[in-house]
C-alpha positions as CSV (number, residue, x, y, z in Angstrom):
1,X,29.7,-3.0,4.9
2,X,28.5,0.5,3.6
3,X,26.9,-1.2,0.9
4,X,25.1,-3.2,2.7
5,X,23.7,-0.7,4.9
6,X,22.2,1.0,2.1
7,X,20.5,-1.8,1.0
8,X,18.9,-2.5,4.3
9,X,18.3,1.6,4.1
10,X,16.5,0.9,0.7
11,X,14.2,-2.4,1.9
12,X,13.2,-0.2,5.6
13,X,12.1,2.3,3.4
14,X,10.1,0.3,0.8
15,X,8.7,-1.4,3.4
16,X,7.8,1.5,5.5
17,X,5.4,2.6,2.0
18,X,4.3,-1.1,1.7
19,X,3.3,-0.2,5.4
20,X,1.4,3.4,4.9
21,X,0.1,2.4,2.0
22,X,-1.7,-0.9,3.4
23,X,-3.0,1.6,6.0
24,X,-4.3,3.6,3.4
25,X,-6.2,1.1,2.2
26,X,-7.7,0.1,5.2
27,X,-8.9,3.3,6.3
28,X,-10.4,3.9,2.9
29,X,-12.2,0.1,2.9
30,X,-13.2,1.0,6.7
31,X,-14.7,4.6,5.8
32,X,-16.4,2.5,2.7
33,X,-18.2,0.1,5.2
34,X,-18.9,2.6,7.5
35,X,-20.5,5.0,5.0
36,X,-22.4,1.8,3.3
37,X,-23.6,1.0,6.8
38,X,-24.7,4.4,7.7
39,X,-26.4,4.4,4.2
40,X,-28.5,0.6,4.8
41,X,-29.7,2.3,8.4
42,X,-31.1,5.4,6.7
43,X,-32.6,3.4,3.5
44,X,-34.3,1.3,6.4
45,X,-35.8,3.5,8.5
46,X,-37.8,4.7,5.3
């Protein structure tokens, strides 16, 4: 029984990286797009 308990500790914990770090990544893509957007507006007002 202990043992499996630290194997479901082990896979919450992975997973709770695998979680950050898709967040990560999806602010970083979202702060690309909005700083490429921002960019196209000022290039067109030129």
């Amino acid at each position: 029984m202990h043992v499996l308990k630290n194997k479901t500790n082990c896979l919450m914990k992975e997973d709770t990286l695998i979680q950050q770090n898709f967040l990560q990544k999806r602010t970083l893509s979202f702060r690309y797009l909005k700083f490429l957007l921002l960019h196209a507006v000022k290039v067109s007002r030129h």
